[in-house]
N, C-alpha and C positions, 0 to 999 in steps of 0.2 A: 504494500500500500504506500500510496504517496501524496504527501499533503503539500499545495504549494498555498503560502500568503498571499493572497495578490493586494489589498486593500486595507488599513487601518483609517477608523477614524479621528481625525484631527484633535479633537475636544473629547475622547472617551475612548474604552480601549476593545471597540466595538471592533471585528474584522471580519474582512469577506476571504475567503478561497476557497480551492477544488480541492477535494478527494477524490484519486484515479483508484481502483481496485482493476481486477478482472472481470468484472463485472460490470463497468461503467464506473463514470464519473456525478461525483455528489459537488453541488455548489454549496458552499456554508456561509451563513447560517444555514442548517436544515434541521426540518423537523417532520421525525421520522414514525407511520402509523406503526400502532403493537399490533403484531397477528400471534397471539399468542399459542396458539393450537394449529398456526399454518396458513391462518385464514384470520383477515382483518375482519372485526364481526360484522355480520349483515354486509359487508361492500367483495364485490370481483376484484378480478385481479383487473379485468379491461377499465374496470370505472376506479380503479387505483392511476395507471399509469394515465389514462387519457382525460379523466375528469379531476382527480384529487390533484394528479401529476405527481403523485410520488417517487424521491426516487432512489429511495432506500425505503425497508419497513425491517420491524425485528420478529423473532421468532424466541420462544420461551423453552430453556433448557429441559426446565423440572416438568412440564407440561409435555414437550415432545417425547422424551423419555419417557415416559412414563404412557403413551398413544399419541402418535402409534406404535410408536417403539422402533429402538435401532433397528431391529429385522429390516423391519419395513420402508424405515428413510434408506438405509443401505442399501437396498434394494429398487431400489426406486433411481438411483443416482446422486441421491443425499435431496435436499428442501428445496432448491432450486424447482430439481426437477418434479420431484413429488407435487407443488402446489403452483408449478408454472409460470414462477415469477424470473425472468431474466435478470431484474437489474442486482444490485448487492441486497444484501441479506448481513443484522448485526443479531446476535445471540447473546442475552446476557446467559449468567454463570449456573443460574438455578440458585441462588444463596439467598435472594431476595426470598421465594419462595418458602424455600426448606426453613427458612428460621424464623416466618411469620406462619409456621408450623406448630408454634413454641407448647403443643400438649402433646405433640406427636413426633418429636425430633429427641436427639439425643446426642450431644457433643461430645466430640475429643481432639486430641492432639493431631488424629491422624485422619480425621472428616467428621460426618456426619452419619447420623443412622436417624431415619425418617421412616414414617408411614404414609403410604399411599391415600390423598386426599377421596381418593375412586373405589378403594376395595379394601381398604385396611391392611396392604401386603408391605411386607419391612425390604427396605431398599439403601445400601450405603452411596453416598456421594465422598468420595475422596477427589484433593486438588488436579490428582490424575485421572481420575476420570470423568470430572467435569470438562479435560481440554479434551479425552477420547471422546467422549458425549458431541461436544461443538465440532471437532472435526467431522465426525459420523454425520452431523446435521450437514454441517458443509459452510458454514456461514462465515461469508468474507472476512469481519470484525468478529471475533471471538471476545468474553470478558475473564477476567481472573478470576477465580474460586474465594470468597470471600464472606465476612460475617459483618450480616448491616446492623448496626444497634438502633435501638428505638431512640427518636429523639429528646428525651426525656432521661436516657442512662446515665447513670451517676460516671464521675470522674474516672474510680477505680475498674470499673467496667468497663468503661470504654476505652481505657488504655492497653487492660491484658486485652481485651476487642483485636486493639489493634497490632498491637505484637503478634498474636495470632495470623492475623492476616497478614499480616508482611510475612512471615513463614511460610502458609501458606502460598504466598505469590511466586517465592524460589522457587517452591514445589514444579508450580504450574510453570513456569518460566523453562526449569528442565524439560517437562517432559513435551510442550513446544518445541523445543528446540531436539528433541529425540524425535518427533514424528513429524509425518510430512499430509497434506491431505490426500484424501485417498481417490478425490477426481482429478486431479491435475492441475489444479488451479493454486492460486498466493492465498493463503487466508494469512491475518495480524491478530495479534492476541494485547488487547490495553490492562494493564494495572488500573486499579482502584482506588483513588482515595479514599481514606476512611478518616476518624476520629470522633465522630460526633457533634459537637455544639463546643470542643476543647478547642481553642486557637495555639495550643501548642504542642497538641495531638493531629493537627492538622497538619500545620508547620514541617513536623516529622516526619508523618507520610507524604506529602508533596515531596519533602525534598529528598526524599529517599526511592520515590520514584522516576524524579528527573534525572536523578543521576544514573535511570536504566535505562536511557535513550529508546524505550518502546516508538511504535509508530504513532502512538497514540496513549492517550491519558483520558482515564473516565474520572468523575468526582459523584459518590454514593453517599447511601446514609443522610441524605437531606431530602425536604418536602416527606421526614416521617412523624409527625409532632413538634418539632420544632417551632419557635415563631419567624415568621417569613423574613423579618429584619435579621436576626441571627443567621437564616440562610444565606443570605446576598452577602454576611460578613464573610462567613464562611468561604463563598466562592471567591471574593476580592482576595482572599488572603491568599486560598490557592493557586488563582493565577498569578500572583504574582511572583510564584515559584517556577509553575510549571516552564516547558518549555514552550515558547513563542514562535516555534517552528513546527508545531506537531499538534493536532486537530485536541480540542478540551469537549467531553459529554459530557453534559449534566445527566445524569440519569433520575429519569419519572416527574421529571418536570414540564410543565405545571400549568398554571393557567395562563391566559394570552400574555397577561401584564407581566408574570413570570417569566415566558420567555424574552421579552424585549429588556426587563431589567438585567436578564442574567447574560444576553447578549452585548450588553452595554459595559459588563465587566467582564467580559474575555471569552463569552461561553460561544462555541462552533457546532456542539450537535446537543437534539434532544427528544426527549420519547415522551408520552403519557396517554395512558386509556381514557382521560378526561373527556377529549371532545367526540370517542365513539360512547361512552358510557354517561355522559350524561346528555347524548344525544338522541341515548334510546331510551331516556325520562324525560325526553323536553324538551331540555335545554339548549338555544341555539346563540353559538355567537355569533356577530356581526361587527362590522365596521363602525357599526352608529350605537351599540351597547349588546345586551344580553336581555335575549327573550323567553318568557317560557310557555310553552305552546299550548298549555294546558289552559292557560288565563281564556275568563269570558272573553276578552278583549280582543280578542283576533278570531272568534266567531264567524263575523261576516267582513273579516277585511281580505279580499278578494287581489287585494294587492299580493307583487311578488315577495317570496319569503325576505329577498334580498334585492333590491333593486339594480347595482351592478354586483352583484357577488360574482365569489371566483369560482362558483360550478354553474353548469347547466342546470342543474336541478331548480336551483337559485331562481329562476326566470321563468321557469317549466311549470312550476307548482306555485299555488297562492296559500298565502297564511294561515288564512281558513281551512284548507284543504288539509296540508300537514296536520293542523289542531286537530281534524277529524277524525286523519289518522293515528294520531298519538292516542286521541282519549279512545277509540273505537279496537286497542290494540294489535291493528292491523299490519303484517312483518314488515310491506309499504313505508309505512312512517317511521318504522327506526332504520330503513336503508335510506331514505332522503335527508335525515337528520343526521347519519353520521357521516354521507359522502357531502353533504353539506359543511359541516362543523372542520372532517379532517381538510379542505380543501381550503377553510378560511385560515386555519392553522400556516396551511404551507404559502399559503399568499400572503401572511402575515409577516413571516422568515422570510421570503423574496423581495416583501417590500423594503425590509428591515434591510437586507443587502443592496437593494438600489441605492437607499440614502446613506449606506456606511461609504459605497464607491461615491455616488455624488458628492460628500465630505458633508452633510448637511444632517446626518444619523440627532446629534446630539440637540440638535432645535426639533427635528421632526417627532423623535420618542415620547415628550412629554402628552404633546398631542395628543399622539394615536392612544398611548394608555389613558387619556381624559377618556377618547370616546368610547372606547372596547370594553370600560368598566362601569360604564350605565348602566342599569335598569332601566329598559322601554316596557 
């Protein structure tokens, strides 16, 4: 993988560039849908690439594992092939999962021992087979094997946390580098920041990761309890470790305002099931605020969802019409809500890198987060 900078903003430390993979090229800012089981919920793969214009999405470690199972991806020619998406493909580690597990998991030095969310059956994840796991999917961006703490964990906790994980990280870093993927292709494997809500548990892991020249740097353990000011500390402090030559993920963030603030302090990629999941309760964002489709109030407004949005659907369908499919729980209105939502998402991140290249990023931002966090 290879990331080049093409753009900093003047006044903020907003940036625009490319990620090349085998798979295609990502422009960053991006913001990347979760297909967690293989499949972005309720949306195709054709109304991804041609309506939402995605062009990256992720696929969920603990979930694929677990169905359809290696057999099956390996079989298949790994997730590419299995669910017919050409462009890259990023995999978190399964950690987020297994440890929001916390009545059915079981820790040690040497991984994890889990029950199966689906059948009650016992399953170990060790840091090696999390990276055999992500090869067997196939997914260009691999993540380390690591343990997210809640954001609320006390000091001492979150430090053996994080010792942990950096052990961990060696692990996965060997056996990377002992194995190759098994379709022919580049995959890259990114470290994890961790620490928590500690600024010098932070600190530590940043700079313990920069100095592993990965191709890439993720930043975890945030947007889990935390308050959202504390987050944005959080990430200012890690960028300004990490490296400035190599792509920074926020992982599971967040909402729009989220993405533009954390973009404004160094961030390049990011994920969250937000705008499919609270698209198939409602919820729709837009350029002009946040609608909920369930209100009387759009009844009989015949008007389009979004007057210039960035999907088709946007113009195709009237307010009213959605509303009836939301309350009428019709599968209709949660495919138009979330190819809706993920598509304001990534035109949100596009616009966000026009103005970082036009040098005007840092006047435009306040704006946009005035109008995107209204109530209509």
């Amino acid at each position: 993988m290879n990331f080049q900078l093409q753009h900093t903003d003047p006044k903020s430390n907003a940036r625009a560039g490319i990620i090349t993979t085998d798979h295609g090229q990502i422009e960053t800012p991006v913001f990347m849908p979760v297909g967690t089981v293989g499949s972005v919920k309720a949306v195709q793969m054709t109304e991804l690439k041609e309506d939402v214009k995605a062009q990256i999405i992720l696929g969920n470690t603990y979930h694929l594992y677990l169905r359809p199972g290696l057999e099956v991806l390996e079989g298949a020619g790994g997730l590419h092939k299995f669910n017919s998406w050409d462009r890259p493909i990023l995999t978190d580690s399964g950690g987020f999962q297994v440890f929001s597990l916390s009545e059915m998991r079981k820790l040690s030095e040497e991984g994890v021992e889990f029950r199966s969310h689906i059948d009650g059956s016992k399953h170990f994840f060790s840091p090696e087979k999390a990276v055999d796991i992500q090869r067997i999917i196939g997914a260009d961006i691999m993540m380390a094997f690591d343990e997210c703490t809640p954001g609320d964990a006390d000091y001492n906790y979150a430090k053996k946390s994080l010792e942990l994980t950096e052990r961990w990280l060696d692990r996965c870093l060997t056996r990377f580098q002992e194995t190759e993927c098994p379709y022919g292709y580049r995959q890259t494997l990114f470290p994890i920041v961790q620490g928590c809500v500690y600024p010098d548990l932070r600190k530590r892991a940043a700079e313990h990761i920069a100095q592993l020249g990965a191709d890439g740097n993720a930043i975890g353990g945030l947007a889990v309890g935390e308050p959202t000011e504390k987050m944005y500390e959080m990430v200012e402090l890690v960028n300004e470790i990490l490296s400035k030559d190599k792509p920074r993920y926020l992982m599971g963030v967040g909402k729009p305002e989220n993405l533009l603030e954390a973009i404004e302090r160094g961030v390049d990629m990011f994920d969250c099931i937000m705008p499919t999941r609270n698209g198939r309760n409602g919820q729709i964002f837009t350029k002009n605020g946040i609608m909920n489709m369930r209100n009387e109030r759009w009844k009989n407004d015949f008007s389009p969802i979004e007057e210039d949005g960035a999907s088709f659907v946007d113009r195709l369908y009237s307010k009213a019409y959605l509303r009836h499919l939301i309350n009428a729980n019709e599968i209709l209105g949660l495919q138009i809500a979330s190819v809706h939502n993920l598509a304001f998402y990534i035109w949100l991140v596009q616009e966000a890198r026009k103005h970082i290249i036009a040098g005007d990023f840092a006047e435009w931002k306040p704006r946009m987060v005035e109008h995107i966090t209204r109530r209509l």
